[in-house]
N, C-alpha and C positions, 0 to 999 in steps of 0.2 A: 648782823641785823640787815635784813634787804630795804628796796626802796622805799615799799610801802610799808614796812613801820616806823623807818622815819618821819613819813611825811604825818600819820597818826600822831607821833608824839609831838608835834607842832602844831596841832588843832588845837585851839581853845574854845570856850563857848562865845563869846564876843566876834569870832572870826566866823564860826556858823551862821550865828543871826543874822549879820552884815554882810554875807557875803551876796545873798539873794540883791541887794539893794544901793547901787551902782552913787543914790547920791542920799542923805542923812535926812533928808527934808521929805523923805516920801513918807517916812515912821512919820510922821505930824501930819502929815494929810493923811495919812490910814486911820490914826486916832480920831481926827476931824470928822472923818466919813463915819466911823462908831460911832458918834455921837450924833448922827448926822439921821443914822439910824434907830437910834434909840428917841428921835422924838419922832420918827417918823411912825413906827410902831406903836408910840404909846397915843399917838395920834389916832390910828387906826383901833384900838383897842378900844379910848374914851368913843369914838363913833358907835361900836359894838354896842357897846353899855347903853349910850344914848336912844338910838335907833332900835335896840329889843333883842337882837337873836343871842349875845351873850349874858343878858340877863336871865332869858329864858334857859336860857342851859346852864347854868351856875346855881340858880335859885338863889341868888343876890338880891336887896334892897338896895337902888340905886336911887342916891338922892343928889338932884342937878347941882353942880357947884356954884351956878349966879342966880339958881333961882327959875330957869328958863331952860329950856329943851333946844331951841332956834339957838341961843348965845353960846350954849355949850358945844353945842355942833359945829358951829362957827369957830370958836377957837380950838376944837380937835381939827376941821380942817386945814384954819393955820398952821398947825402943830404939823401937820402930812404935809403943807406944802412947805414951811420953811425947813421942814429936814430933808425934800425929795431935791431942792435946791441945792443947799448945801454938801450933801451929797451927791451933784451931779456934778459941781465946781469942784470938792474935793477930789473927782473920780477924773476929772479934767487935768487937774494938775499932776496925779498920780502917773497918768497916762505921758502929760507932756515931760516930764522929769525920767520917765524910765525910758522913753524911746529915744534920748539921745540928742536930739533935734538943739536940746537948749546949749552945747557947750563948742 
């Protein structure tokens, strides 16, 4: 058996995933920033609906969630800015963890 199927049969799937990621805390901010983005999206998606252009292409009845067009807007754009946040701090940390800087 040569060198490289040794080193083949030493692979597992744990030693794959991990290998790209130098320290265990990055998997938690990558999660973070998914999440980070998924409000940020459905942020932009409620604006869609509120404002008309995906209404108009869906052929949805869209009825305001408080009642108000202005309040809904308002909290779709908190929804884009607390995940564009979120997402820039978790994109920070990613960043400072994998360059090394911190150890």
């Amino acid at each position: 058996m040569g060198r490289y199927e040794k080193q083949m049969s030493k692979i597992n799937i744990k030693d794959v995933l991990f290998s790209q990621v130098a320290d265990k805390r990055i998997i938690g901010f990558m999660v973070l920033k998914g999440f980070a983005t998924f409000f940020m999206v459905t942020g932009l998606i409620g604006l869609s609906f509120i404002l008309g252009p995906l209404n108009l292409i869906i052929k949805f009845d869209f009825t305001t969630l408080f009642g108000n067009k202005a309040l809904d807007a308002i909290v779709c754009l908190l929804f884009c800015v607390v995940g564009g946040a979120i997402e820039f701090l978790a994109d920070s940390f990613i960043k400072y963890l994998s360059s090394g800087k911190n150890q």
